[in-house]
mmCIF file as Biopython writes it, N, C-alpha, C and O atoms, coordinates in Angstrom:
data_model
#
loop_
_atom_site.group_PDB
_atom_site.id
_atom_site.type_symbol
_atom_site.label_atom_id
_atom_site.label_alt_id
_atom_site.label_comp_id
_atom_site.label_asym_id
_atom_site.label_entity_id
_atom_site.label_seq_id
_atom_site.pdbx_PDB_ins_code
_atom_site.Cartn_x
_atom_site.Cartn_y
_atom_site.Cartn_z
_atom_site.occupancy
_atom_site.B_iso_or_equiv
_atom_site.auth_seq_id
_atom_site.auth_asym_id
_atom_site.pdbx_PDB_model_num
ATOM 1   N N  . UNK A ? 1  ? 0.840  -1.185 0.000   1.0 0.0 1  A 1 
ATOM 2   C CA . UNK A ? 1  ? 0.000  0.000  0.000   1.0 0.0 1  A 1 
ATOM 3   C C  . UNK A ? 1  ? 0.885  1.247  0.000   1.0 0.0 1  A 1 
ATOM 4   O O  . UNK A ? 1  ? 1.929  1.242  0.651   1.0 0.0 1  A 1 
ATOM 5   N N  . UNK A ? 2  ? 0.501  2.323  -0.712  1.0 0.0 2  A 1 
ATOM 6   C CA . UNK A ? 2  ? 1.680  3.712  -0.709  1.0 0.0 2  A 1 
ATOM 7   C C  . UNK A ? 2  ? 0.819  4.648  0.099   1.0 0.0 2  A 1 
ATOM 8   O O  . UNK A ? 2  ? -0.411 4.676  0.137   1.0 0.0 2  A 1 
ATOM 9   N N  . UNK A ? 3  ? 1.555  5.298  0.645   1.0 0.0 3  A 1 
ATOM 10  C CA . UNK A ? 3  ? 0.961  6.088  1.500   1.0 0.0 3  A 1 
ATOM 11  C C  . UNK A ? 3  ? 0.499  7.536  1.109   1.0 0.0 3  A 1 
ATOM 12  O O  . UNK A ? 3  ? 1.030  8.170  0.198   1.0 0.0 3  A 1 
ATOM 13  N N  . UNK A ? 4  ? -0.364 7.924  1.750   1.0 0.0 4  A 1 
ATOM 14  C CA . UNK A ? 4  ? -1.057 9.086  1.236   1.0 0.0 4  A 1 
ATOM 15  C C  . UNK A ? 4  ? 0.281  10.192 1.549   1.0 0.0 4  A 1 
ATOM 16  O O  . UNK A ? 4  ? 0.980  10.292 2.557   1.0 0.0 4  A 1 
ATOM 17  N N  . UNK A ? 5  ? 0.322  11.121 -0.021  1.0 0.0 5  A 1 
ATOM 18  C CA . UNK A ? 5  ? 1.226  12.063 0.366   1.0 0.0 5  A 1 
ATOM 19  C C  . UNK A ? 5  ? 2.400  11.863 -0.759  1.0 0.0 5  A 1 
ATOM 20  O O  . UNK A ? 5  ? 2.912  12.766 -1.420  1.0 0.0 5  A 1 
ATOM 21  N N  . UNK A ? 6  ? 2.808  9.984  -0.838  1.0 0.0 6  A 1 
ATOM 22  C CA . UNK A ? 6  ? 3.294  9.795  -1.528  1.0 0.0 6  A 1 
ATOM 23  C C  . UNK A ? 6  ? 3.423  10.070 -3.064  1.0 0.0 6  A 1 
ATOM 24  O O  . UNK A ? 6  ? 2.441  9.741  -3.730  1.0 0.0 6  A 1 
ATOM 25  N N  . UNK A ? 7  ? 4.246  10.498 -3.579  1.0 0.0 7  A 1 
ATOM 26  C CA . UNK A ? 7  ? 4.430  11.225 -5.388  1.0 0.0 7  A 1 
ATOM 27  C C  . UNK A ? 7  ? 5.031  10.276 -6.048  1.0 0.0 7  A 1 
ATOM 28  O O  . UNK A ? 7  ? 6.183  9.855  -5.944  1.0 0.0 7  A 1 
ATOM 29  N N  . UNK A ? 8  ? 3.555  9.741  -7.234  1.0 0.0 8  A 1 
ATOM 30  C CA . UNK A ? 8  ? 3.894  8.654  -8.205  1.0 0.0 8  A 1 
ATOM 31  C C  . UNK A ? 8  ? 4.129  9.299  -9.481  1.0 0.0 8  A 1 
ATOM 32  O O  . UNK A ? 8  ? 3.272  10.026 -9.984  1.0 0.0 8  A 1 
ATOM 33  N N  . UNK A ? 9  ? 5.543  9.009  -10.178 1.0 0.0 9  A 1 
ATOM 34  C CA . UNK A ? 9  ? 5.942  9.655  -11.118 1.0 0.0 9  A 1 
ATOM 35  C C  . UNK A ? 9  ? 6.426  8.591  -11.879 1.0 0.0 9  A 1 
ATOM 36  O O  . UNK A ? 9  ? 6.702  7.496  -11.391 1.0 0.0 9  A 1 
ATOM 37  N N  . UNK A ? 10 ? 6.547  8.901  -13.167 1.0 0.0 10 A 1 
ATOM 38  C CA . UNK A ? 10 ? 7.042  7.998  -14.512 1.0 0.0 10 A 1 
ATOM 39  C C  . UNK A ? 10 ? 8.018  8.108  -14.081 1.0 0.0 10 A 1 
ATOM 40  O O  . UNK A ? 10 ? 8.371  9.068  -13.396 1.0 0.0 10 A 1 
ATOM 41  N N  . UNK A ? 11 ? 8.970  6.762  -14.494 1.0 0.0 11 A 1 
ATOM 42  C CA . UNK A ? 11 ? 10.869 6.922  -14.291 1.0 0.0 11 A 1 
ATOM 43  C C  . UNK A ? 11 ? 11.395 7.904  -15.462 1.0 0.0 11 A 1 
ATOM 44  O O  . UNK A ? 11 ? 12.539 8.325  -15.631 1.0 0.0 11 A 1 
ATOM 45  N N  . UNK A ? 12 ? 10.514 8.089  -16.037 1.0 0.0 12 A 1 
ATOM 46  C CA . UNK A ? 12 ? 11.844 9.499  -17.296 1.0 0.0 12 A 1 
ATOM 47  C C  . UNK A ? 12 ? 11.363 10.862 -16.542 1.0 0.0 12 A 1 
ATOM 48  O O  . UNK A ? 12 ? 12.001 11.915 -16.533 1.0 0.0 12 A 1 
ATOM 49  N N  . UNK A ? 13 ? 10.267 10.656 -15.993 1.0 0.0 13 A 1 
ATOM 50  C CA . UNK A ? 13 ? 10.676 12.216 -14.819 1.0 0.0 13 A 1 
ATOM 51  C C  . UNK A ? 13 ? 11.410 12.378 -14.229 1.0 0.0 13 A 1 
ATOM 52  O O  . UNK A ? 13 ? 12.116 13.386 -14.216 1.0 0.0 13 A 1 
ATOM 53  N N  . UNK A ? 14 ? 11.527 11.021 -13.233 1.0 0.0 14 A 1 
ATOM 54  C CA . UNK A ? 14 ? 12.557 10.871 -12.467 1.0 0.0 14 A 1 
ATOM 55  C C  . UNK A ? 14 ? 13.738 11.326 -12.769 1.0 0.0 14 A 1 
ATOM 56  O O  . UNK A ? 14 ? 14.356 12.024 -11.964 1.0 0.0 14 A 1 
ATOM 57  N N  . UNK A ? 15 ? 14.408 10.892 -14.390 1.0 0.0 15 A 1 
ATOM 58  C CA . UNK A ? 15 ? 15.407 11.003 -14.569 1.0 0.0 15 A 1 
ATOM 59  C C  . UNK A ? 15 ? 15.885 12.537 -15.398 1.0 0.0 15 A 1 
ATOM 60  O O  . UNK A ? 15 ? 16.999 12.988 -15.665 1.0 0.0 15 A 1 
ATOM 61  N N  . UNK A ? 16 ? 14.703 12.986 -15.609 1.0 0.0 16 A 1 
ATOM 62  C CA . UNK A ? 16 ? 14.586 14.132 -16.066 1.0 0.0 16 A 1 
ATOM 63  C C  . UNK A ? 16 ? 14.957 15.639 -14.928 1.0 0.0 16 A 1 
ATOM 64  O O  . UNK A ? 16 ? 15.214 16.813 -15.193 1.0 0.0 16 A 1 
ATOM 65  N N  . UNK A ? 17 ? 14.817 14.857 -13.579 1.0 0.0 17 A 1 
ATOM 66  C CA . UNK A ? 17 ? 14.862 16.047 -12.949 1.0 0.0 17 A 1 
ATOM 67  C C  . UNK A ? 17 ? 15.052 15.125 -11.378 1.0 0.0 17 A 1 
ATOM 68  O O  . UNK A ? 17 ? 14.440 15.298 -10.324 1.0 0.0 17 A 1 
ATOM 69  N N  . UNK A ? 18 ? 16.001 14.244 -11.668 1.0 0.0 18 A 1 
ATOM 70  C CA . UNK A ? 18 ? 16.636 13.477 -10.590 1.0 0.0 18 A 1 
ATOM 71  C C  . UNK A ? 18 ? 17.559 14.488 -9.293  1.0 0.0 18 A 1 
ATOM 72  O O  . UNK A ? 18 ? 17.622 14.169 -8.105  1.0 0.0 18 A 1 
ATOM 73  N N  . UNK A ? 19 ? 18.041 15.422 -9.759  1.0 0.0 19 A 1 
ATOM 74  C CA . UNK A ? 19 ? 18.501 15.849 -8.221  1.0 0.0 19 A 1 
ATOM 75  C C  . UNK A ? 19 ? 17.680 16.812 -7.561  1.0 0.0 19 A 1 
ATOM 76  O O  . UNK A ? 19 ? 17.835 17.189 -6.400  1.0 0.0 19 A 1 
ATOM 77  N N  . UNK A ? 20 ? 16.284 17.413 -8.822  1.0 0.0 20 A 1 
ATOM 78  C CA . UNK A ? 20 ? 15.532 18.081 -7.709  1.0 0.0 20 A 1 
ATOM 79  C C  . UNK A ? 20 ? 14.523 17.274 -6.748  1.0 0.0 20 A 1 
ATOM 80  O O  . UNK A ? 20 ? 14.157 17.787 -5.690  1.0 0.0 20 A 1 
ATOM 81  N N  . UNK A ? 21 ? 14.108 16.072 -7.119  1.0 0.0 21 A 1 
ATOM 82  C CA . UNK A ? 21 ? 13.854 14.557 -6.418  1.0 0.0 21 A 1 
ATOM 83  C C  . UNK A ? 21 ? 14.480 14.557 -5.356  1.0 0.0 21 A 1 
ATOM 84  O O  . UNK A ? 21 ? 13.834 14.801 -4.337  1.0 0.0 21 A 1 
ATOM 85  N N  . UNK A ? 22 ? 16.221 14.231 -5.224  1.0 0.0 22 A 1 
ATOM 86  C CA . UNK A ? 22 ? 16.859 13.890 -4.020  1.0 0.0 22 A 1 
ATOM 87  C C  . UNK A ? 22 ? 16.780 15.156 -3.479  1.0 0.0 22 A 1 
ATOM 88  O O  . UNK A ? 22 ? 16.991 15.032 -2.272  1.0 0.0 22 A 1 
ATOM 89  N N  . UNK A ? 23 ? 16.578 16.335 -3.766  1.0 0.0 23 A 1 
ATOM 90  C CA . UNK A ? 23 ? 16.529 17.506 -2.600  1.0 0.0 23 A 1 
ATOM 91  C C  . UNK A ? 23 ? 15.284 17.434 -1.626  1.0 0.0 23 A 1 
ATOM 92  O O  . UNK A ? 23 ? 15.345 17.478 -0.397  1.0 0.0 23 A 1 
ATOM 93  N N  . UNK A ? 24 ? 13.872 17.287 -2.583  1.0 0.0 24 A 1 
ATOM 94  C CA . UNK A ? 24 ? 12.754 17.392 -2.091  1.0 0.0 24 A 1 
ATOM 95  C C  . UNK A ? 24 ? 12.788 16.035 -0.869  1.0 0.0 24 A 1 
ATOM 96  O O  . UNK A ? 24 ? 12.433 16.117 0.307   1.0 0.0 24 A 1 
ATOM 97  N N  . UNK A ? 25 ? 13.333 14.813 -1.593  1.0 0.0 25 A 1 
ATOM 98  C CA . UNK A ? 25 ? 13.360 13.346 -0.677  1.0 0.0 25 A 1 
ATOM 99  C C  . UNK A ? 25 ? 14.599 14.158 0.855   1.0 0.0 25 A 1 
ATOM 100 O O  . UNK A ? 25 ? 14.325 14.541 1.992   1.0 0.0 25 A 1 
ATOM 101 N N  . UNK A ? 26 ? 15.570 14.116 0.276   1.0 0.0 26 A 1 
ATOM 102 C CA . UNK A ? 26 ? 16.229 14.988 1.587   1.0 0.0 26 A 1 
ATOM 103 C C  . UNK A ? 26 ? 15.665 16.555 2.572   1.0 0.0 26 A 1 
ATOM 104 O O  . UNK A ? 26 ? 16.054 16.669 3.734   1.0 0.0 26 A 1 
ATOM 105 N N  . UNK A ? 27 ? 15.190 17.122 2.243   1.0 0.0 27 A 1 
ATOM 106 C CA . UNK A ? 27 ? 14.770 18.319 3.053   1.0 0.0 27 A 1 
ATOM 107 C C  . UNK A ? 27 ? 13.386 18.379 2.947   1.0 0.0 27 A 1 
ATOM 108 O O  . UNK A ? 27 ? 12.823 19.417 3.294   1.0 0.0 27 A 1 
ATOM 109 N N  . UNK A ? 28 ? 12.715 17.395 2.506   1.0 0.0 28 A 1 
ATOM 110 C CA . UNK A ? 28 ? 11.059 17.506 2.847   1.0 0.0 28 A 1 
ATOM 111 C C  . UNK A ? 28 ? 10.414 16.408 3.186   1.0 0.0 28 A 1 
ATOM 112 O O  . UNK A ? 28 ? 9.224  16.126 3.330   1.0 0.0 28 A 1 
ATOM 113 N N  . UNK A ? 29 ? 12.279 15.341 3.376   1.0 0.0 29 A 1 
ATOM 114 C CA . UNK A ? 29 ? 11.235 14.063 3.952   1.0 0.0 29 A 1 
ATOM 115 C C  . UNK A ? 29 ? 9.991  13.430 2.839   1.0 0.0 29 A 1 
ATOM 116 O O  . UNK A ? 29 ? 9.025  12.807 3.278   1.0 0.0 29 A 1 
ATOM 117 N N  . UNK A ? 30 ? 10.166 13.669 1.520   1.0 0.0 30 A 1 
ATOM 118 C CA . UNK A ? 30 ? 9.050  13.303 0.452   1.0 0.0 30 A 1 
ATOM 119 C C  . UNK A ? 30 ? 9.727  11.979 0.289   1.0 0.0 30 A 1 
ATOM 120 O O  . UNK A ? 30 ? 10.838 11.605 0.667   1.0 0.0 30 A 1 
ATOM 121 N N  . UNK A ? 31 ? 8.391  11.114 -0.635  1.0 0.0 31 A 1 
ATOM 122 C CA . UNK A ? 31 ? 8.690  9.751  -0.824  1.0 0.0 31 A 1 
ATOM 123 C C  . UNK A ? 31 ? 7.876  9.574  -2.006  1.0 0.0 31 A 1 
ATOM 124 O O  . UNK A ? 31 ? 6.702  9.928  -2.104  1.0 0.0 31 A 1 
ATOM 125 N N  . UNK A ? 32 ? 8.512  9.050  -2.825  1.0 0.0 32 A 1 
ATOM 126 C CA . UNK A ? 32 ? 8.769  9.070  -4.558  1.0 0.0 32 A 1 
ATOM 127 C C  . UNK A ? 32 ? 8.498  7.392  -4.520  1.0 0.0 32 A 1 
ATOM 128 O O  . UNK A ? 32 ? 9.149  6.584  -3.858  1.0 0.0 32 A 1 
ATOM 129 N N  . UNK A ? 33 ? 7.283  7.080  -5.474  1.0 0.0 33 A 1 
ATOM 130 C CA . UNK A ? 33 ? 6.855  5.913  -6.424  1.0 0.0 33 A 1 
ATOM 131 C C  . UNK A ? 33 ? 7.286  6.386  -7.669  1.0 0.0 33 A 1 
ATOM 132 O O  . UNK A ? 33 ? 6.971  7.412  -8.272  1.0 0.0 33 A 1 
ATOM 133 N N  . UNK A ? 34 ? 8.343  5.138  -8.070  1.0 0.0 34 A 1 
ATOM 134 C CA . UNK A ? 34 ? 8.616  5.830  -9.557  1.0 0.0 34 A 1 
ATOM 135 C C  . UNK A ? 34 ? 7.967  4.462  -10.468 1.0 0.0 34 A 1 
ATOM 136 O O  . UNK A ? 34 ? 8.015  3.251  -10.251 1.0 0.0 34 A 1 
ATOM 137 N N  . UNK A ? 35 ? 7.587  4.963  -11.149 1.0 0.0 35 A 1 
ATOM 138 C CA . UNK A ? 35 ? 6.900  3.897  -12.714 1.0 0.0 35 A 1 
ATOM 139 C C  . UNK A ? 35 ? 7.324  3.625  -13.718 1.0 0.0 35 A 1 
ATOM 140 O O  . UNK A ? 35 ? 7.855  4.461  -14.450 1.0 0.0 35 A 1 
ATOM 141 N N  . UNK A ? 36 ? 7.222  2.595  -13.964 1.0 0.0 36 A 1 
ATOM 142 C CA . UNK A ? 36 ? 8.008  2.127  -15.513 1.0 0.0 36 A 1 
ATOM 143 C C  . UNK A ? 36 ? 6.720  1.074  -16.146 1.0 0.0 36 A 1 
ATOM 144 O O  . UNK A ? 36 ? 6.170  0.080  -15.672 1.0 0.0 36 A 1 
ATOM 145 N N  . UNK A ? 37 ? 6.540  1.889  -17.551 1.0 0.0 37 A 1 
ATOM 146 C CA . UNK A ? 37 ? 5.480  1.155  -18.292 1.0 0.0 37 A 1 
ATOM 147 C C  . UNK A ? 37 ? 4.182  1.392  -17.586 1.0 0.0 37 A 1 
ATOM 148 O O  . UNK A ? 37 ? 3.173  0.969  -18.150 1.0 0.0 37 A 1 
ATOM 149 N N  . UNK A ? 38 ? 4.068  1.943  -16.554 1.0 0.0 38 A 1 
ATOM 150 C CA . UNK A ? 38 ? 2.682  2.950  -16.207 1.0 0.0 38 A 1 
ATOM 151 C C  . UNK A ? 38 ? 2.307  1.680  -14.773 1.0 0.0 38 A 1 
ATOM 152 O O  . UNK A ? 38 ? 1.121  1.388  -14.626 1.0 0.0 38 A 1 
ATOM 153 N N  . UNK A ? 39 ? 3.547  0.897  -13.644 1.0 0.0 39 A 1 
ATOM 154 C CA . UNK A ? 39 ? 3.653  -0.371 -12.983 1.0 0.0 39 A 1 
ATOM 155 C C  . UNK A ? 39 ? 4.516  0.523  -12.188 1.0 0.0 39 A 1 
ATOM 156 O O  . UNK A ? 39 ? 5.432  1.201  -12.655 1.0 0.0 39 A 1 
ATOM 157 N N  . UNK A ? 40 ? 4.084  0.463  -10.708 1.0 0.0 40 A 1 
ATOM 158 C CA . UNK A ? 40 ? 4.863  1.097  -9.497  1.0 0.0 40 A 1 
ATOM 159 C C  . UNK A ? 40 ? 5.929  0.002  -9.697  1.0 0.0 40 A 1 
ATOM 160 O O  . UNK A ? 40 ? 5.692  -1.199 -9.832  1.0 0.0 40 A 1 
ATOM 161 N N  . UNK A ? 41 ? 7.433  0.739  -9.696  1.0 0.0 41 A 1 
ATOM 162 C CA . UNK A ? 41 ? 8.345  -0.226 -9.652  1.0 0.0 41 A 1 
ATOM 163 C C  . UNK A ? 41 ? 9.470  -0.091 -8.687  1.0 0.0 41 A 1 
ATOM 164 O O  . UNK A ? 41 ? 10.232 -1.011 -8.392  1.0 0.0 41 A 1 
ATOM 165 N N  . UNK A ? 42 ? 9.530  1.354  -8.124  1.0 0.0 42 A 1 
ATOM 166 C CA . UNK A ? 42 ? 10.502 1.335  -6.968  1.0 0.0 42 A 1 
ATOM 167 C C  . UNK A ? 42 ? 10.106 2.369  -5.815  1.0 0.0 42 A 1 
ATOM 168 O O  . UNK A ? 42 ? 9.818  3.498  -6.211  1.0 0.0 42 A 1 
ATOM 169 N N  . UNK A ? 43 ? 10.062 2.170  -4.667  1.0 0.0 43 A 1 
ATOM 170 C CA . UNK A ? 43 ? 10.154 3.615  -3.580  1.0 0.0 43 A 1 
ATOM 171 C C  . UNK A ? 43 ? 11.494 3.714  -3.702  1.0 0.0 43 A 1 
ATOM 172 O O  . UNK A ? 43 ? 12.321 2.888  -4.089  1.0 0.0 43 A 1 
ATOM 173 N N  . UNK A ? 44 ? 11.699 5.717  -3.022  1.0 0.0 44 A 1 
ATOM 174 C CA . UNK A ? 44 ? 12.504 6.423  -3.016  1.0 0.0 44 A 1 
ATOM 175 C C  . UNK A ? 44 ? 11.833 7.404  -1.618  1.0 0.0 44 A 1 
ATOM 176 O O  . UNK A ? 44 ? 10.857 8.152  -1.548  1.0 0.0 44 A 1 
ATOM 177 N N  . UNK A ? 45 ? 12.782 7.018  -0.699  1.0 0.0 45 A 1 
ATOM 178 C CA . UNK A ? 45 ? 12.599 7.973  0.687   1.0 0.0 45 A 1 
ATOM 179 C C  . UNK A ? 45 ? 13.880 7.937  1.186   1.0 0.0 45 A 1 
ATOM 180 O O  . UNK A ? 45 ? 14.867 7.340  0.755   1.0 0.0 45 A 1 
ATOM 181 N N  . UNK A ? 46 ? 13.717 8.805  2.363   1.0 0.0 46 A 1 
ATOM 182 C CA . UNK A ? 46 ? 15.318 9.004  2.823   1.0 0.0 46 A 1 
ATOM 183 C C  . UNK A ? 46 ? 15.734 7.869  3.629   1.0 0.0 46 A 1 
ATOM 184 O O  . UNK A ? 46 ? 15.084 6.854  3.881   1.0 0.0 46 A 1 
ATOM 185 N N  . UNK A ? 47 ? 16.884 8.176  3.990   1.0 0.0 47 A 1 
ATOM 186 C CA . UNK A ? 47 ? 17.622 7.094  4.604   1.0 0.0 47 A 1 
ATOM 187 C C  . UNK A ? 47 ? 17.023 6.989  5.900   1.0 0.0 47 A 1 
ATOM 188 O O  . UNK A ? 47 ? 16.834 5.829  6.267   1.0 0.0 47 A 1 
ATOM 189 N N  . UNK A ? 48 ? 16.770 7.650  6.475   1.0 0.0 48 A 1 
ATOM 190 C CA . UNK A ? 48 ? 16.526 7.560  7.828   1.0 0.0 48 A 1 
ATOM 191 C C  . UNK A ? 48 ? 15.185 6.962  8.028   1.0 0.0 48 A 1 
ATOM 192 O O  . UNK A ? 48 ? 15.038 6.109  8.903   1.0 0.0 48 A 1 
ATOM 193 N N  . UNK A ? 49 ? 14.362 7.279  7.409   1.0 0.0 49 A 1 
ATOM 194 C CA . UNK A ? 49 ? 12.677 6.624  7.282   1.0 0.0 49 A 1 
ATOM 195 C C  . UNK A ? 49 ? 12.777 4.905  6.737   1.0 0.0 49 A 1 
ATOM 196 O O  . UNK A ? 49 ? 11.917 4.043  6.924   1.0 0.0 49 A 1 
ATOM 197 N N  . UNK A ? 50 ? 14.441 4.704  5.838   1.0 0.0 50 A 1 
ATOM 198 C CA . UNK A ? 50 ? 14.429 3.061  5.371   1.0 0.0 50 A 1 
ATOM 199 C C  . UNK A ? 50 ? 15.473 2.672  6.960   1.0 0.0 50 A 1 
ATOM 200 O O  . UNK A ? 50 ? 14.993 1.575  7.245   1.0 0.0 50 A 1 
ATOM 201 N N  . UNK A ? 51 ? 16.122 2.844  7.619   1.0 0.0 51 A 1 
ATOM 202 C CA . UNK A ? 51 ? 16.494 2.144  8.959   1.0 0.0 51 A 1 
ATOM 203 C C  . UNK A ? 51 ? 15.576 2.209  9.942   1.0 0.0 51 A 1 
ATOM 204 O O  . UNK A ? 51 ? 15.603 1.351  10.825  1.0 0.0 51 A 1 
ATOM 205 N N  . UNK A ? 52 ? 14.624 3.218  9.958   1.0 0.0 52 A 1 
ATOM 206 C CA . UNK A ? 52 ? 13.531 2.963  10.776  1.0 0.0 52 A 1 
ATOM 207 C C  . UNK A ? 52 ? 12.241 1.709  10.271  1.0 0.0 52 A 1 
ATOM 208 O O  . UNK A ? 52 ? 11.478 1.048  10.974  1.0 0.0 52 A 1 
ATOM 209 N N  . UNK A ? 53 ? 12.375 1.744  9.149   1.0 0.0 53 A 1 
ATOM 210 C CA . UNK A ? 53 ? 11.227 0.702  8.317   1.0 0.0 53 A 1 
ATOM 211 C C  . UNK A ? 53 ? 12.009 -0.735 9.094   1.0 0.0 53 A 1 
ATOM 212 O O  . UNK A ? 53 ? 11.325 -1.410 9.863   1.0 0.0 53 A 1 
ATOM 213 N N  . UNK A ? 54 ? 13.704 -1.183 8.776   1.0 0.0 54 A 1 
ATOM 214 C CA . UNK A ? 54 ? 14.390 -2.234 8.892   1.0 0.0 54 A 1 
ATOM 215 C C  . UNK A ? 54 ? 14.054 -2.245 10.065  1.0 0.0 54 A 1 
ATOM 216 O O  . UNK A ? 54 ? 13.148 -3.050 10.282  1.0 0.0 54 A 1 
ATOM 217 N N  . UNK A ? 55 ? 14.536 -1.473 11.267  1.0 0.0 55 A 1 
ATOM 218 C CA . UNK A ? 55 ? 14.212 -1.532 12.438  1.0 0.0 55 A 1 
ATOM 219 C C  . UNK A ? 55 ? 12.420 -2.513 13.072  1.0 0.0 55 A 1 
ATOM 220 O O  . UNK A ? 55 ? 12.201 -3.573 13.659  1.0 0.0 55 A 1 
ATOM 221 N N  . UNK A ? 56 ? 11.538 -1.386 12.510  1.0 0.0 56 A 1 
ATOM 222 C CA . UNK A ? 56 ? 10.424 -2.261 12.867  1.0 0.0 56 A 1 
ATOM 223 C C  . UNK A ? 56 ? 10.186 -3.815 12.499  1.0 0.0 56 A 1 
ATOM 224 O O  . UNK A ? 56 ? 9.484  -4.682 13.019  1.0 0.0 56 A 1 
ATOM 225 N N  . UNK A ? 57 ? 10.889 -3.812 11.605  1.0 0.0 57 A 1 
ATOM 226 C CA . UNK A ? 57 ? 10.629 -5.697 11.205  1.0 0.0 57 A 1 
ATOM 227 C C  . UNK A ? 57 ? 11.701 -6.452 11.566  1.0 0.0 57 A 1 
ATOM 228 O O  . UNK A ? 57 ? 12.077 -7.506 11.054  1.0 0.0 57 A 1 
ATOM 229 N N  . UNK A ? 58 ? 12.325 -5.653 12.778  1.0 0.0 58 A 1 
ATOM 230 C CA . UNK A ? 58 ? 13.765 -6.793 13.441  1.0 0.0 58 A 1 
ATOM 231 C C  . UNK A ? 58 ? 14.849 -7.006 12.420  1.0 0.0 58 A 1 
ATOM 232 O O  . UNK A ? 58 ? 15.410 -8.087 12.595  1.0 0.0 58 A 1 
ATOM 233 N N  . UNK A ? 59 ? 15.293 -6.345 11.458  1.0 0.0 59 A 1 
ATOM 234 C CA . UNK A ? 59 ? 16.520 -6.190 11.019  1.0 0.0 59 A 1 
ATOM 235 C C  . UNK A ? 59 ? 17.313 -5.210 11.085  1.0 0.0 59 A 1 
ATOM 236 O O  . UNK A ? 59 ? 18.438 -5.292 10.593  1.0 0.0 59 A 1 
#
């Protein structure tokens, strides 16, 4: 399930405008569904929100 808030974007956006992505993911805490062929294919959030995710499931 993606969470409300979350920004689903085609991967040639992504790559179209990839470091204003990692700014918004770094200083706004945003979290990026990127798509390929119109198929959620990867999250993108910061680091600190993925060791807290590992954390809750005991790794």
């Amino acid at each position: 399930m993606i969470g409300m808030g979350t920004k689903i974007i085609p991967s040639t956006e992504a790559q179209n405008n990839f470091g204003c992505i990692l700014d918004d993911v770094i200083q706004n805490d945003s979290r990026y569904v990127l798509k390929r062929r119109g198929l959620p294919q990867v999250m993108l959030l910061n680091l600190s929100d993925f060791e807290r995710l590992l954390a809750s499931n005991g790794r």
